[in-house]
Structure formats: C-alpha cells, structure tokens
C-alpha positions in Angstrom: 0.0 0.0 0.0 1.3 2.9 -0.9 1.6 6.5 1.9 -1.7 7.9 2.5 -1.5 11.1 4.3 -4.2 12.3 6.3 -5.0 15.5 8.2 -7.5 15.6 10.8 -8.2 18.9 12.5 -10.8 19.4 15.3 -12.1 22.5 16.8 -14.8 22.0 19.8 -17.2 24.7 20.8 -19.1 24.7 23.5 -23.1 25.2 23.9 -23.9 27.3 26.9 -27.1 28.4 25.9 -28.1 24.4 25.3 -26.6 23.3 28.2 -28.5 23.3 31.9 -26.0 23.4 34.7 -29.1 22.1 37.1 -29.7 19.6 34.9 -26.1 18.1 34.9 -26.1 18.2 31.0 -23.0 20.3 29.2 -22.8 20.1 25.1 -20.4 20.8 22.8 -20.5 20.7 18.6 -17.2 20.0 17.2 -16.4 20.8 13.7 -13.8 17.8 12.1 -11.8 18.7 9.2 -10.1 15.8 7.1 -7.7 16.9 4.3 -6.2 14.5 1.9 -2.8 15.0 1.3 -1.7 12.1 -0.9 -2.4 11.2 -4.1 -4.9 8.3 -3.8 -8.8 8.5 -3.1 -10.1 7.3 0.1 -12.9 6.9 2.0 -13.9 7.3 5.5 -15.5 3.9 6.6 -15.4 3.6 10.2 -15.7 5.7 13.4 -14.2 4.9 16.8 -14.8 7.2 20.1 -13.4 7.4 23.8 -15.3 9.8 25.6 -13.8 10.6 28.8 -15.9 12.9 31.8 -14.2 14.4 34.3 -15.3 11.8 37.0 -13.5 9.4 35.0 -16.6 7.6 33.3 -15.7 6.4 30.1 -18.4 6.2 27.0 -17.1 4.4 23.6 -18.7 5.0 20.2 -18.2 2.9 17.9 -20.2 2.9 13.7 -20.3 2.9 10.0 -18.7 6.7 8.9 -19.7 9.9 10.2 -23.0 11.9 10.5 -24.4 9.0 8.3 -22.1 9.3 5.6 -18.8 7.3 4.7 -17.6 10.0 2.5 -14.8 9.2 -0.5 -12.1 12.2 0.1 -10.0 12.6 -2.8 -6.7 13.8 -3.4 -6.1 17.3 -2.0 -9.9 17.7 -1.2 -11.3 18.1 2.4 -14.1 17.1 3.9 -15.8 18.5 7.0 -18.6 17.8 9.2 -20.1 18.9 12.6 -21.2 16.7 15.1 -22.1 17.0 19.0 -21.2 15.4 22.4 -22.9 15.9 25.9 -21.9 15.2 28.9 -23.1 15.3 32.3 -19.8 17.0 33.8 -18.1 20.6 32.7 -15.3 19.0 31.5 -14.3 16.1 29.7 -12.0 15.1 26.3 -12.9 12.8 23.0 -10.0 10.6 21.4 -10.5 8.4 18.6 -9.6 7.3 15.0 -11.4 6.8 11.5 -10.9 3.4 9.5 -10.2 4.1 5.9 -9.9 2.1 2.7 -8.1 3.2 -0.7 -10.2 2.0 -3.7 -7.7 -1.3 -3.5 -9.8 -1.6 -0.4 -6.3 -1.3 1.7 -7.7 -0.7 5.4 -6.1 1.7 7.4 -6.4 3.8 10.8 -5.6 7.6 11.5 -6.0 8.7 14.7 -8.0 11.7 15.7 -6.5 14.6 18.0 -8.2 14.6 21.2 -10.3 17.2 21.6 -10.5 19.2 24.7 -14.3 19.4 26.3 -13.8 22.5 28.8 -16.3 25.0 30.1 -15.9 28.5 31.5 -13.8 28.5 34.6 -16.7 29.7 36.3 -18.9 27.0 35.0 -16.5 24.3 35.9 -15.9 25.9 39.8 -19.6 26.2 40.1 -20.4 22.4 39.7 -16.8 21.4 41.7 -18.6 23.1 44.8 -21.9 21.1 44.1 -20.2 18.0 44.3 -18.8 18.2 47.9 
C-alpha cells in the first residue's frame, strides 16, 4: 500500500445556551476537518470514540462513517462535518480514530487529536462546589 497522508483537524465549541447546569447536562459541537494530502482516493469507513468525563466515566462510540455518511475524500480535497457530544460533567476530552480504505480496499487507521471538552472557569468551579 502505498503512503496515505491524512490531516485531521478538530475544533470544539461549547453550547452554553443548550446546556442546563441544574440539569447536569454540558454540550459541545465539534467541527472535524479531514484533508487528503496524498495522491490516492479514500474513503472514510469507520468511526471509533473514547469519551472521557471528568469523573473518569468512560463512553465508547463505535459505527459505520460519520453523520451518516462514509464520505470518498479525494486527493487534495477536504471534507468537514459537525457533530455534538454531551456530557453530564463541565469537562471532559474525546479521542478516537477513523478506518479508511483506498479503492484497493487497503484498510487503514488515523488517529484523531483529542479534543479538549472544557467550560468557563466559572462553570466548571460552580459544579466542583456542588459535588462536595
């Protein structure tokens, strides 16, 4: 197989005015990025999730693509998609990878940079104090 070069880029965001603080329920989108830097066509196939609060509890996703699709990314071309995680802490992080295949049907995994789940320091030092 030949070098397939992949860059994934995340960027989180999180939802304050979804989010209910009472209600022990913080969201975040997250916007994913995937550029295809080599010269063969792939295609997205599989999704893989780690999903870490900051109590430790530990939620794994796992499924066919992304949003519903398994998107072909060719050469030089992006692709980019928004999704959404909740938790029921202020805090947490998401680490994963994607299963690809080239059009050889060559299987192959890229990790994905954890992303960073974080609220306002306020937000986070409010719901500490709640838990003692």
């Amino acid at each position: 197989m030949k070098k397939i070069t992949l860059h994934i880029h995340s960027h989180p965001t999180y939802l304050p005015a979804q989010s209910s603080e009472d209600a022990h329920r913080f969201l975040w989108s997250y916007e994913i990025t995937i550029t295809n830097k080599s010269d063969e066509m792939v295609q997205l196939i599989n999704r893989y999730w780690r999903i870490t609060d900051m109590t430790g509890h530990v939620e794994e996703v796992r499924g066919p693509g992304v949003v519903g699709l398994q998107p072909i990314i060719k050469p030089g071309k992006s692709f980019v998609y928004n999704s959404l995680c909740q938790l029921t802490t202020p805090q947490g992080v998401m680490e994963g990878h994607y299963e690809f295949q080239t059009l050889e049907d060559d299987k192959f995994t890229v990790p994905v940079p954890k992303l960073v789940l974080a609220t306002p320091d306020h937000v986070t030092a409010g719901f500490r104090s709640r838990l003692h």
